[in-house]
C-alpha positions as CSV (number, residue, x, y, z in Angstrom):
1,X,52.6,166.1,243.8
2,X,55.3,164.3,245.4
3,X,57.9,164.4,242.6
4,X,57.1,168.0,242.1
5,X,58.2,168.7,245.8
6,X,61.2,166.3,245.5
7,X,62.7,168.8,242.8
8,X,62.2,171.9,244.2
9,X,63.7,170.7,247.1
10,X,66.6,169.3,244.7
11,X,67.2,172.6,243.5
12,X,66.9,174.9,246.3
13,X,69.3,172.4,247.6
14,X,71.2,172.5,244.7
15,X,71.7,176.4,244.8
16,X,72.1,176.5,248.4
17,X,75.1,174.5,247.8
18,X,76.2,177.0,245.1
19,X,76.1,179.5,247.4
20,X,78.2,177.8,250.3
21,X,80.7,177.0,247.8
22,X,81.2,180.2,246.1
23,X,80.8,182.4,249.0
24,X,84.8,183.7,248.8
25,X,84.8,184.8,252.5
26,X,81.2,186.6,252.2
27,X,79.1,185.4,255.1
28,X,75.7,186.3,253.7
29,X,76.6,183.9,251.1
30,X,77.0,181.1,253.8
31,X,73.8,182.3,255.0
32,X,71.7,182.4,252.3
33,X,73.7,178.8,251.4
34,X,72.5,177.4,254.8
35,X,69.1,178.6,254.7
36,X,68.5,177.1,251.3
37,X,69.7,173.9,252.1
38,X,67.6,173.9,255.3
39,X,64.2,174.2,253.3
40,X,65.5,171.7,250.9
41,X,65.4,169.3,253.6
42,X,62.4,170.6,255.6
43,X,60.4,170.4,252.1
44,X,61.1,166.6,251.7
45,X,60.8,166.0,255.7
46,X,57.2,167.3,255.7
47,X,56.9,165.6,252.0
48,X,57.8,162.1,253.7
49,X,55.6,162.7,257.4
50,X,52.5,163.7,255.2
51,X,49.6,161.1,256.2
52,X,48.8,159.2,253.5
53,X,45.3,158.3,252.0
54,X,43.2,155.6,253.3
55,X,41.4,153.3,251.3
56,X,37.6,153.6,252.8
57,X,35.0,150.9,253.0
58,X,31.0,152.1,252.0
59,X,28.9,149.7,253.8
60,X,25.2,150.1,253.2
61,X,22.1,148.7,255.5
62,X,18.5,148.4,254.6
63,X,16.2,149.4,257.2
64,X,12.9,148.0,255.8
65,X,9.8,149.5,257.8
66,X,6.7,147.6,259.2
67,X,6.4,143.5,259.4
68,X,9.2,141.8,257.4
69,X,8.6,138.2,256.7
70,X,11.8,135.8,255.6
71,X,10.7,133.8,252.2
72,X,12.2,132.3,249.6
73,X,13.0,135.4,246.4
74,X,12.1,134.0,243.4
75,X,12.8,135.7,240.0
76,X,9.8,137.8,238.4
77,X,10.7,136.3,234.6
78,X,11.6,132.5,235.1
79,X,10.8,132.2,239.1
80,X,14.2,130.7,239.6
81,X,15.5,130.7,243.2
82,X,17.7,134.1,243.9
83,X,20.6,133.8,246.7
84,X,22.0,136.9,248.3
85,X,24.6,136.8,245.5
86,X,22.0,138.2,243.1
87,X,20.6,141.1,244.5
88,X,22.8,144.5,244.5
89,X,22.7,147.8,245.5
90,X,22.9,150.9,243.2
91,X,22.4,154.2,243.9
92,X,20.3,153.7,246.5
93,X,17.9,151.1,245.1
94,X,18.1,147.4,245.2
95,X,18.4,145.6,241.9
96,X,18.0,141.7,241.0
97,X,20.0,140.4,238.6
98,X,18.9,136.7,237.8
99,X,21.8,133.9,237.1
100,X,19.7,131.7,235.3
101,X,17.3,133.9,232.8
102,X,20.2,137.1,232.9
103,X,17.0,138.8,233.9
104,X,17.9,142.6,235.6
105,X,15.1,144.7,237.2
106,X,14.9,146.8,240.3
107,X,12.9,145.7,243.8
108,X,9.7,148.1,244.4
109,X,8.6,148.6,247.8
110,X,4.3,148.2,247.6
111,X,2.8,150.7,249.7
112,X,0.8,149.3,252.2
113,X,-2.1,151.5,252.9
């Protein structure tokens, strides 16, 4: 979008100029000339101040309800030791994704009543 703005400024700068230099003693030449020129340069002034994008950082926390015991995760297929490394969030949902079988499944919530 930039570029596009860039030329268009170039040529209404580029006619304004026309007009300043072909005016032969007409004022409203000068004029139009000058006004030209002047949105040329206020087109890539409010081009250049325009903020730019941010990047933005998604941080997700899991509230888990009820008691919440720490223990050791251990994988469902080959009951190898998980570290934080191999759990992910997707869409919502918490998946397990074992390093040592290449075992992938998704963390279910029991209901407790």
């Amino acid at each position: 979008m930039e570029l596009v703005t860039y030329i268009i400024a170039a040529v209404l700068a580029f006619f304004g100029l026309m007009f300043v230099v072909g005016m032969e003693g007409e004022f409203i030449r000068l004029i139009i000339g000058l006004v030209l020129m002047a949105g040329a340069g206020v087109m890539v002034y409010l081009t250049k101040m325009r903020p730019r994008k941010q990047e933005t950082t998604i941080v997700q926390k899991i509230d888990l309800s009820g008691d919440v015991s720490l223990e050791q995760m251990r994988c469902r297929s080959c009951n190898g030791a998980l570290s934080k490394d191999a759990i992910e969030v997707r869409a919502g949902a918490i998946f397990v994704n074992c390093p040592y079988c290449g075992t992938s499944y998704q963390i279910e919530e029991a209901p407790k009543w």
